[in-house]
ZARO-823756 format. One record per residue (C-alpha): x, y, z; residue in three letters. Coordinates in Angstrom, 1 decimal, decimal comma. Layout:
N
<kolba <X; Y; Z>; ALA>
...
***
This chain:
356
<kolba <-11,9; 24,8; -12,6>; UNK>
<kolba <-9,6; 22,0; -13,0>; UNK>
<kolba <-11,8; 20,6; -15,7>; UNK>
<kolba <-11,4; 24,2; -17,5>; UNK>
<kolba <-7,6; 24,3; -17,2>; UNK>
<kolba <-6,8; 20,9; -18,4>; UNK>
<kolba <-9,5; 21,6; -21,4>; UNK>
<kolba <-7,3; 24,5; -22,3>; UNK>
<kolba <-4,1; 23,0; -21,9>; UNK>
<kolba <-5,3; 19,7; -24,1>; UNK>
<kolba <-6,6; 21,9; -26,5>; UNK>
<kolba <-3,1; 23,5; -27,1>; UNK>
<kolba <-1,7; 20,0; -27,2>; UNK>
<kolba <-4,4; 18,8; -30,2>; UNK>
<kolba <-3,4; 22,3; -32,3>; UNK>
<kolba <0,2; 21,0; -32,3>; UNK>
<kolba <-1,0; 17,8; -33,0>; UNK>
<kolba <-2,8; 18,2; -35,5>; UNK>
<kolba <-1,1; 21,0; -37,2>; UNK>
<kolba <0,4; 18,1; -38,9>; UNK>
<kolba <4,1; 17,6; -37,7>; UNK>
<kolba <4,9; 14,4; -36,9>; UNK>
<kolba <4,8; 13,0; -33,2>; UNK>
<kolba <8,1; 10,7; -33,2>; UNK>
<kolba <11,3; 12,5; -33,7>; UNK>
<kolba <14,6; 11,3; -34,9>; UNK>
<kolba <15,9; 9,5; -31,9>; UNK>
<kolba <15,8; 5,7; -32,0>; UNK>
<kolba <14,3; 3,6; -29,7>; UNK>
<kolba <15,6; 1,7; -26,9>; UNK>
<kolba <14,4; -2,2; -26,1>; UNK>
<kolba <12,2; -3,1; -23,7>; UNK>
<kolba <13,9; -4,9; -21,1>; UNK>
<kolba <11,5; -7,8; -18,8>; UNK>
<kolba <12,3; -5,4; -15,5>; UNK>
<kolba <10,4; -2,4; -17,2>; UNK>
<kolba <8,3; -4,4; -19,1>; UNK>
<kolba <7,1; -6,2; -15,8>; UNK>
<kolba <6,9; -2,8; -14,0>; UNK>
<kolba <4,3; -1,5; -16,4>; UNK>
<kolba <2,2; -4,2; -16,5>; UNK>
<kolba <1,5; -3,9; -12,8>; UNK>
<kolba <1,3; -0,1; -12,8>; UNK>
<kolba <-1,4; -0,3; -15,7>; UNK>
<kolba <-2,8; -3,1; -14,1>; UNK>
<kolba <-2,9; -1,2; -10,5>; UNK>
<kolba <-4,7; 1,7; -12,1>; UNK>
<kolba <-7,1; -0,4; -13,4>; UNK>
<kolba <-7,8; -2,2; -10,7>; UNK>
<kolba <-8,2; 1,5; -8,5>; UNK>
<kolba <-10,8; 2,5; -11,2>; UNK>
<kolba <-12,7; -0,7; -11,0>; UNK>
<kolba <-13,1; -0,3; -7,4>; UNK>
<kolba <-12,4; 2,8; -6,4>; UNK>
<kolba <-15,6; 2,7; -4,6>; UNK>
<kolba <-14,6; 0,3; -2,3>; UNK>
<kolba <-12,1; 2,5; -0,5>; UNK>
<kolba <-9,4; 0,8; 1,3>; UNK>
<kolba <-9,0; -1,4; -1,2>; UNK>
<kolba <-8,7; 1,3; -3,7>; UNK>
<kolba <-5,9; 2,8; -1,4>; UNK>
<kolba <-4,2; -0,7; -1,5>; UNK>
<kolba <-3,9; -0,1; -5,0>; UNK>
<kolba <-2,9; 3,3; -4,9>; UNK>
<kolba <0,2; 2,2; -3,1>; UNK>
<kolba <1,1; -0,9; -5,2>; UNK>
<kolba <1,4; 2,3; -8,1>; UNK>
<kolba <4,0; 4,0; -5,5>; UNK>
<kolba <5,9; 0,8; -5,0>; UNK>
<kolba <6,6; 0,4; -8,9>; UNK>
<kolba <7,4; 4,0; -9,3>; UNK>
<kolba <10,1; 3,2; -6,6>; UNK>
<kolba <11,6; 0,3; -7,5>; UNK>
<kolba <11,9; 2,6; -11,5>; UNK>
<kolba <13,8; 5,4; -9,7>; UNK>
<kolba <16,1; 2,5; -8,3>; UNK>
<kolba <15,8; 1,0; -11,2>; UNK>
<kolba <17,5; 3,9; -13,3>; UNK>
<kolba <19,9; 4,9; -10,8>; UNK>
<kolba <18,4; 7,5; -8,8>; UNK>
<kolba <18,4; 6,1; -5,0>; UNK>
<kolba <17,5; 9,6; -3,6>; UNK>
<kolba <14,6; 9,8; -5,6>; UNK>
<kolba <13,5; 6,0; -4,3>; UNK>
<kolba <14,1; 6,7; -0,5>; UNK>
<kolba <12,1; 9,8; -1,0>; UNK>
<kolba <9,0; 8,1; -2,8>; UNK>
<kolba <9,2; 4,8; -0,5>; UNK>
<kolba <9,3; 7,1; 2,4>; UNK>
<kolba <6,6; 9,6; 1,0>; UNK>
<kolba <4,3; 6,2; 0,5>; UNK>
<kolba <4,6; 4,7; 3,9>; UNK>
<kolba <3,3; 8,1; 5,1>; UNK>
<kolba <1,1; 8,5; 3,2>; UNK>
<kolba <-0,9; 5,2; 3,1>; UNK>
<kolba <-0,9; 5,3; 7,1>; UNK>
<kolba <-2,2; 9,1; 7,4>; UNK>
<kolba <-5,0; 7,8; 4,9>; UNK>
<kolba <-6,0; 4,5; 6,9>; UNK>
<kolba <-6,1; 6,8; 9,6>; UNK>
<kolba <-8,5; 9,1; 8,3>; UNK>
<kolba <-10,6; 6,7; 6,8>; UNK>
<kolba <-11,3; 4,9; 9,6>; UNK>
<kolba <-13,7; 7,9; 10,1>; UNK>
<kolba <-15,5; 7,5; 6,6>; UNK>
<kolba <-17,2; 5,2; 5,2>; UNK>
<kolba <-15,9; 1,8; 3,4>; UNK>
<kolba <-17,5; 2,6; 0,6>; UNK>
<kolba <-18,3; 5,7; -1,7>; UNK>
<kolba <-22,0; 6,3; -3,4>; UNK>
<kolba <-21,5; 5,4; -6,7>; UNK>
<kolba <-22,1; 8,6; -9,2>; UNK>
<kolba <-25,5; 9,1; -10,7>; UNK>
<kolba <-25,1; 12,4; -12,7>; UNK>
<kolba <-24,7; 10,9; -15,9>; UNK>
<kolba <-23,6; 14,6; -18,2>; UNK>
<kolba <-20,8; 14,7; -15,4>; UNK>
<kolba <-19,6; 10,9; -15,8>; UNK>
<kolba <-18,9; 11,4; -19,3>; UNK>
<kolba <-17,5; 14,2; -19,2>; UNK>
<kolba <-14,9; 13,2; -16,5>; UNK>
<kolba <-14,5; 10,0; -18,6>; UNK>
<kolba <-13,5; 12,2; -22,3>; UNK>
<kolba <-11,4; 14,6; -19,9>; UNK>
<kolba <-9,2; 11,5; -18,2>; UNK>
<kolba <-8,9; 9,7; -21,7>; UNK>
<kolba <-8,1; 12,9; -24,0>; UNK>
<kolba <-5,5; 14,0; -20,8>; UNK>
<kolba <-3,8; 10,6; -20,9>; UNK>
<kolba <-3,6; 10,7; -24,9>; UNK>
<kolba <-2,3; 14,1; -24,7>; UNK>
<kolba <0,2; 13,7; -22,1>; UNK>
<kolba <1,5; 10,3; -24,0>; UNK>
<kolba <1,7; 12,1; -27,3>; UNK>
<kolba <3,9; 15,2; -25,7>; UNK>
<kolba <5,5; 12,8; -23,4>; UNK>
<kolba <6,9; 10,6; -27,0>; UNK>
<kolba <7,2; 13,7; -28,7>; UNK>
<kolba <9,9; 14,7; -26,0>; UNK>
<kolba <11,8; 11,7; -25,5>; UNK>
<kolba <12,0; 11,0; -29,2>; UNK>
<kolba <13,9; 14,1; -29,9>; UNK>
<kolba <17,1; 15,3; -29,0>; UNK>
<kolba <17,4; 18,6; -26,1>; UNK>
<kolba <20,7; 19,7; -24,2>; UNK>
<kolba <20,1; 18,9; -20,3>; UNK>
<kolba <21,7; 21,3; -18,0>; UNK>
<kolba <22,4; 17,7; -15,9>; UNK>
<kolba <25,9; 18,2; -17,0>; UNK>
<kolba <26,3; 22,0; -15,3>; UNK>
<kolba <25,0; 20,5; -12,1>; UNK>
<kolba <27,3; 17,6; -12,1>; UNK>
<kolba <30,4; 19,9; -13,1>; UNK>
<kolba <29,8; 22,2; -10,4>; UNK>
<kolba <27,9; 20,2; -7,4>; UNK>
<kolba <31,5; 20,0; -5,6>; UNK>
<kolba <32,9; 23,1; -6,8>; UNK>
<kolba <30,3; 25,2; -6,2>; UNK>
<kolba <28,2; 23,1; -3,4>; UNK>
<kolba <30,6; 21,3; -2,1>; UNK>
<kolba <28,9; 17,6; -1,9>; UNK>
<kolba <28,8; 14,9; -4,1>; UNK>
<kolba <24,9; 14,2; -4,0>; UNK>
<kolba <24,1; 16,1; -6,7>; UNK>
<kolba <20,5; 15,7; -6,1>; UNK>
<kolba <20,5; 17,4; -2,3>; UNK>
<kolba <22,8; 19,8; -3,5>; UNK>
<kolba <20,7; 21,0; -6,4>; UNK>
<kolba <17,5; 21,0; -3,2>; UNK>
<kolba <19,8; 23,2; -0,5>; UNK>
<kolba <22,5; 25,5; -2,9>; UNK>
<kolba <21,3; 25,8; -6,2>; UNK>
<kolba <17,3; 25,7; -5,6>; UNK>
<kolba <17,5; 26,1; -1,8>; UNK>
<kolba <15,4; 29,2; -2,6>; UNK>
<kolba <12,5; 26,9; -4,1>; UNK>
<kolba <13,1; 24,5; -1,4>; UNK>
<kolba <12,5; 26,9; 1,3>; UNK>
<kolba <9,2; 28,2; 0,0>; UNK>
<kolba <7,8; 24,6; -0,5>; UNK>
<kolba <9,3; 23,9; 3,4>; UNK>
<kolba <7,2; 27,2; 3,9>; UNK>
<kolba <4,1; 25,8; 1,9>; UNK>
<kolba <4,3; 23,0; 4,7>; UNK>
<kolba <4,6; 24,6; 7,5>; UNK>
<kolba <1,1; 27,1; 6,5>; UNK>
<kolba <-0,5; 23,8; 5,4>; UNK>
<kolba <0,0; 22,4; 9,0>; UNK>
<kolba <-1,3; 25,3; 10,8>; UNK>
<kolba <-4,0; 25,3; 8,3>; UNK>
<kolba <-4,7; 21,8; 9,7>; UNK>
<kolba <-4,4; 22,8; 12,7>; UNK>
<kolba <-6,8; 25,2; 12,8>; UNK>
<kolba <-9,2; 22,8; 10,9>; UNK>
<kolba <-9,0; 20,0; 13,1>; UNK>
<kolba <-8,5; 21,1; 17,0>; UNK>
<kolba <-11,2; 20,5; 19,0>; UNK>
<kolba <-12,8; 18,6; 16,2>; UNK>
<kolba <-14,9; 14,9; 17,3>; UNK>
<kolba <-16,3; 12,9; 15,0>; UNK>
<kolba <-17,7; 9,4; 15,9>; UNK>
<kolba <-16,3; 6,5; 14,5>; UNK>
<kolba <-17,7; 3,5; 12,9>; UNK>
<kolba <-17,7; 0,2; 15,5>; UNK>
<kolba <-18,2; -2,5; 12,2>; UNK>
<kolba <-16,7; -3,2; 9,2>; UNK>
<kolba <-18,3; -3,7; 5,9>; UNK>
<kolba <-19,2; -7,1; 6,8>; UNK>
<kolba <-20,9; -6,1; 10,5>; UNK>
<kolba <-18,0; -7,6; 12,3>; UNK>
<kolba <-17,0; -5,8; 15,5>; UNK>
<kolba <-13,5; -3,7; 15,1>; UNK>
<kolba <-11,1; -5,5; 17,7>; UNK>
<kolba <-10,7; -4,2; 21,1>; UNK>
<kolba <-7,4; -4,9; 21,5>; UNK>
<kolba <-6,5; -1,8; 20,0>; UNK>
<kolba <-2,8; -1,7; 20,9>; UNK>
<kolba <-1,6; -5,0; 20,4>; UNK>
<kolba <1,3; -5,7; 23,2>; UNK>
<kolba <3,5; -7,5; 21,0>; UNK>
<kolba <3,3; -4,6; 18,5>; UNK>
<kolba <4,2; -2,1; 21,4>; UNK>
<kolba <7,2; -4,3; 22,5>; UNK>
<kolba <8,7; -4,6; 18,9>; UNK>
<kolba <7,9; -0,7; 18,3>; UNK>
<kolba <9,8; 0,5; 21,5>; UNK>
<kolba <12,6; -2,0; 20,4>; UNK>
<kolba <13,0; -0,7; 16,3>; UNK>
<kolba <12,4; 3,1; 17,6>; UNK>
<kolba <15,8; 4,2; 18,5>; UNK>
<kolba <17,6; 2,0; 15,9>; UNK>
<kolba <15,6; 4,0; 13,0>; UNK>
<kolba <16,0; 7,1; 14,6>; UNK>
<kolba <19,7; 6,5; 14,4>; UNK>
<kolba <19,1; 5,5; 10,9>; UNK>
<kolba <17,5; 9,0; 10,0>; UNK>
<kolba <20,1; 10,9; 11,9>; UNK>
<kolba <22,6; 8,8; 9,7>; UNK>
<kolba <20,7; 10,0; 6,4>; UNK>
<kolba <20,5; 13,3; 7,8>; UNK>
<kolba <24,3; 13,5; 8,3>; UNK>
<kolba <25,3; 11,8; 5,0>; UNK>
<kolba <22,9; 13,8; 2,8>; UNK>
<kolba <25,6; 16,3; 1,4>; UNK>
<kolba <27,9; 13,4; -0,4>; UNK>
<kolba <25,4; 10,3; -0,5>; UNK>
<kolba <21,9; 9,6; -0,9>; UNK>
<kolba <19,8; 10,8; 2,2>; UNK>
<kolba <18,8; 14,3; 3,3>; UNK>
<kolba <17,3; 16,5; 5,2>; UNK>
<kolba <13,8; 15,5; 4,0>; UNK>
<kolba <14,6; 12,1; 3,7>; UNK>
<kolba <15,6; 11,8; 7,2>; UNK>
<kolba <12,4; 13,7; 8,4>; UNK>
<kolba <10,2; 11,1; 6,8>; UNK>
<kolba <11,8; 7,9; 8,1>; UNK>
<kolba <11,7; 10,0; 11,8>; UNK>
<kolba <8,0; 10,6; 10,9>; UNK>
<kolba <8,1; 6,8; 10,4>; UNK>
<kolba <9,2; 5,8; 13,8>; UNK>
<kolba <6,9; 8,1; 15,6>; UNK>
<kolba <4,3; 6,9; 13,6>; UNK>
<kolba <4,8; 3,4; 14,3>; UNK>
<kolba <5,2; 4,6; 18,4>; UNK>
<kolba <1,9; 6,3; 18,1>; UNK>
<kolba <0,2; 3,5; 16,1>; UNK>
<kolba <1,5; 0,8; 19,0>; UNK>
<kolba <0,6; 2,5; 21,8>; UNK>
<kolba <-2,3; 5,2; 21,5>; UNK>
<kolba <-2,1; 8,7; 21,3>; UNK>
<kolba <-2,8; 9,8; 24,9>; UNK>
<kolba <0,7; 7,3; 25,5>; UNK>
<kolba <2,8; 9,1; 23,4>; UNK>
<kolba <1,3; 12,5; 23,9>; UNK>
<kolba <2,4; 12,0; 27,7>; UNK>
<kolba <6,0; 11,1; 26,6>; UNK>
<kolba <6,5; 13,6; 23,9>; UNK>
<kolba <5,2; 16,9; 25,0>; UNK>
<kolba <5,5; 20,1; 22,8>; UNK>
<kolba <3,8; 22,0; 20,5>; UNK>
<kolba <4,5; 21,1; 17,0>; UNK>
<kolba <3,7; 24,3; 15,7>; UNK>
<kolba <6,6; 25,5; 17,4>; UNK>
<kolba <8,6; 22,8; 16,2>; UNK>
<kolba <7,9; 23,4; 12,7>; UNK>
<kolba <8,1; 27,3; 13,1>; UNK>
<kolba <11,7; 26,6; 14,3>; UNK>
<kolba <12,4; 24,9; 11,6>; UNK>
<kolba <11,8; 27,2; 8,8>; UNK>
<kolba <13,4; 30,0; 11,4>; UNK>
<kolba <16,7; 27,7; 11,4>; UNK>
<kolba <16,6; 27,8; 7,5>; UNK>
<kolba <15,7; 30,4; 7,0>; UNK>
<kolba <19,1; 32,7; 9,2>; UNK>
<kolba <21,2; 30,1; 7,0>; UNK>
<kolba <20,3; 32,3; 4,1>; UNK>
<kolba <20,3; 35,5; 5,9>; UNK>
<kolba <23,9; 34,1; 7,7>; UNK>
<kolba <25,6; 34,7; 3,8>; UNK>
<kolba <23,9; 37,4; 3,2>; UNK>
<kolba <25,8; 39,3; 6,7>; UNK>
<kolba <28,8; 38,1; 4,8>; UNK>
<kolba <28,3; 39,7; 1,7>; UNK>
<kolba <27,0; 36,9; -0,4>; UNK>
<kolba <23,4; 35,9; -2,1>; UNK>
<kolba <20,8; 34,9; 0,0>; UNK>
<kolba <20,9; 30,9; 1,1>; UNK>
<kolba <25,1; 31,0; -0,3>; UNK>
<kolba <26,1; 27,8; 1,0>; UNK>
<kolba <30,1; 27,9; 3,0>; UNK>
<kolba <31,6; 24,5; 3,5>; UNK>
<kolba <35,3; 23,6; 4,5>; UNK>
<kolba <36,9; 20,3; 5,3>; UNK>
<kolba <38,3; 19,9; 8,5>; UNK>
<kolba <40,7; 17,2; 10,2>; UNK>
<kolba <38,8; 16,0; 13,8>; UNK>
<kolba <40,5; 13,2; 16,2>; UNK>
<kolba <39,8; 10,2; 15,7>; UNK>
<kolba <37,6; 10,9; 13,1>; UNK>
<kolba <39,8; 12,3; 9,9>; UNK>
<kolba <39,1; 14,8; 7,8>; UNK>
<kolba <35,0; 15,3; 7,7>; UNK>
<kolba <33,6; 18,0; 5,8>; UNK>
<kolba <31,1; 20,7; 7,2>; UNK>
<kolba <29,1; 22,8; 4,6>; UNK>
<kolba <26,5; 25,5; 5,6>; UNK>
<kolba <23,6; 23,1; 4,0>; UNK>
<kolba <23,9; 20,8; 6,5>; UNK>
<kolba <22,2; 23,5; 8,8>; UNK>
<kolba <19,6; 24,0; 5,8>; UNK>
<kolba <18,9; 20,5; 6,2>; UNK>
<kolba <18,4; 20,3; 10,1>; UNK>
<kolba <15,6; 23,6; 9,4>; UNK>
<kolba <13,9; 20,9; 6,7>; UNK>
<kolba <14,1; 18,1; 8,9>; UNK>
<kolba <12,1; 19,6; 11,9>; UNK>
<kolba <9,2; 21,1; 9,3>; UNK>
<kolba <9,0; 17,7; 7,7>; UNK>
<kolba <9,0; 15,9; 10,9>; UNK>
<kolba <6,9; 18,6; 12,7>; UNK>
<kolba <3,9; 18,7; 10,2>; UNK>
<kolba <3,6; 14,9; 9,2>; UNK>
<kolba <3,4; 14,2; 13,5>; UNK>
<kolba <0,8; 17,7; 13,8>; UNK>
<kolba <-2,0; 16,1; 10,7>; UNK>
<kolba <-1,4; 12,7; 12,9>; UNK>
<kolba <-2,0; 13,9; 16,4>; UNK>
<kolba <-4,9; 15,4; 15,0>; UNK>
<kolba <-6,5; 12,3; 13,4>; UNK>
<kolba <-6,1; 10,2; 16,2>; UNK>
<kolba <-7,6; 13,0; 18,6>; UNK>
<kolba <-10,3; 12,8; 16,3>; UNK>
<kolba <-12,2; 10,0; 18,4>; UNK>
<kolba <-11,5; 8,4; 21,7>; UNK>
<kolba <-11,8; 4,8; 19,9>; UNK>
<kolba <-8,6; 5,7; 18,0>; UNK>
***
């Protein structure tokens, strides 16, 4: 199916291309500085080093990260920090939820013998790479009117924040926001469903039939842990708070939680932490799209659309004037999904076996 779909958009793409307008448009070109020049070489070099052995799987995933890391440090690069705390954030969790559950696979992956279904994959990844570079150039090349500006002119007006970004996630697309928040919160219980109850064995060698270490939960790893936990914690709360006016957010701040709880559960086993932090997540995560969901229904008791963000500034002691904006409370609701489904998928893996 996905074969099909990309067929039928590529095939749209060589009509236009070949209908003989030229790819290039008017715009000239800017010079490639050593930073970006640098930052391609390893992404290019990264992909081809995860196609060359992609078989061998962790290494592969190794790889798969290094591409994450670049694409990073280019958000940072170009001035778009919200974007880079998202995708740093998005990579740590993502690389440890994978060595998690591939340490219940096998190292390495049978290499494909159906020859008719090799090539074909191979003509499908090179004609949707030429495809996407040629509409991607023919884009860029040509000059468009971005509706950047409108966001910009009215984030504080109409939002009232500075971040443009989180105010375009929780006011002006807080709809979209809180169906993909939604989207997340059905994909956990999906997981959940999947997965409870579920034992698999694990493997007691690696590739090389060396035994895995005992010492599964190093002690200087759970000293260090227990020390970094609440000063991260603090950090996401920070990023939480500060979302509205600078880089940080609600998801943001959900991911680096997700982080620390991680790192707890990796230090110290699950049946530790599952002692120490009781609940059920499901809840958690239902009362998070519940919390964001009666901030849109809150306007719409007053008369407004639904998810109409209110914010005022007020003057506390001690403090000063701090503002407080209706999104905030958006955010929170964002927050609890994000942290509630990434801890769900990793209870689950490491209930998976009782060597994990």
């Amino acid at each position: 199916l996905v074969t099909f779909l990309l067929a039928t958009l590529l095939l749209g793409v060589a009509g236009w291309l070949g209908s003989g307008s030229a790819i290039g448009g008017s715009l000239p070109l800017l010079p490639i500085d050593l930073v970006s020049l640098v930052a391609s070489l390893i992404m290019v070099g990264a992909a081809l080093a995860t196609l060359i052995w992609h078989r061998q799987r962790l290494l592969a995933l190794v790889f798969l990260g290094a591409i994450g890391l670049m694409v990073t440090f280019i958000f940072a690069f170009f001035s778009a920090p919200d974007l880079a705390l998202t995708q740093l954030s998005v990579e740590v969790v993502t690389l440890i939820l994978l060595l998690l559950a591939l340490f219940f696979l096998p190292q390495t992956s049978h290499p494909e013998t159906h020859r008719i279904r090799r090539i074909r994959d191979l003509v499908v990844a090179l004609w949707s790479g030429i495809g996407m570079s040629a509409l991607t150039w023919a884009l860029l090349t040509r000059p468009y009117e971005s509706i950047a500006g409108y966001f910009v002119e009215k984030s504080v007006s109409g939002g009232g924040g500075r971040n443009v970004v989180n105010v375009i996630l929780v006011d002006f697309r807080g709809f979209d926001t809180l169906g993909e928040i939604t989207v997340l919160v059905l994909a956990g219980l999906a997981i959940h469903a999947m997965l409870k109850n579920l034992q698999l064995g694990a493997q007691a060698n690696d590739e090389l039939s060396g035994a895995w270490s005992q010492d599964a939960h190093p002690i200087l790893l759970s000293v260090l842990v227990r020390l970094v936990l609440p000063m991260t914690l603090l950090v996401a709360v920070f990023l939480l708070l500060r979302g509205h006016n600078l880089p940080g957010g609600g998801f943001i701040a959900g991911l680096v939680t997700a982080i620390a709880l991680i790192l707890l559960y990796l230090a110290n086993g699950v049946a530790w932490a599952q002692k120490r932090f009781p609940g059920n997540l499901q809840i958690l995560m239902g009362v998070g799209l519940l919390i964001a969901s009666l901030t849109g229904l809150a306007s719409l008791l007053l008369g407004y659309p639904f998810l109409t963000t209110s914010f005022a500034h007020l003057d506390w002691p001690l403090v000063g004037e701090f503002e407080l904006a209706s999104a905030m409370i958006f955010d929170l609701g964002v927050w609890l999904v994000v942290v509630g489904m990434t801890l769900l998928i990793l209870i689950h893996l490491g209930s998976l076996s009782d060597a994990s």
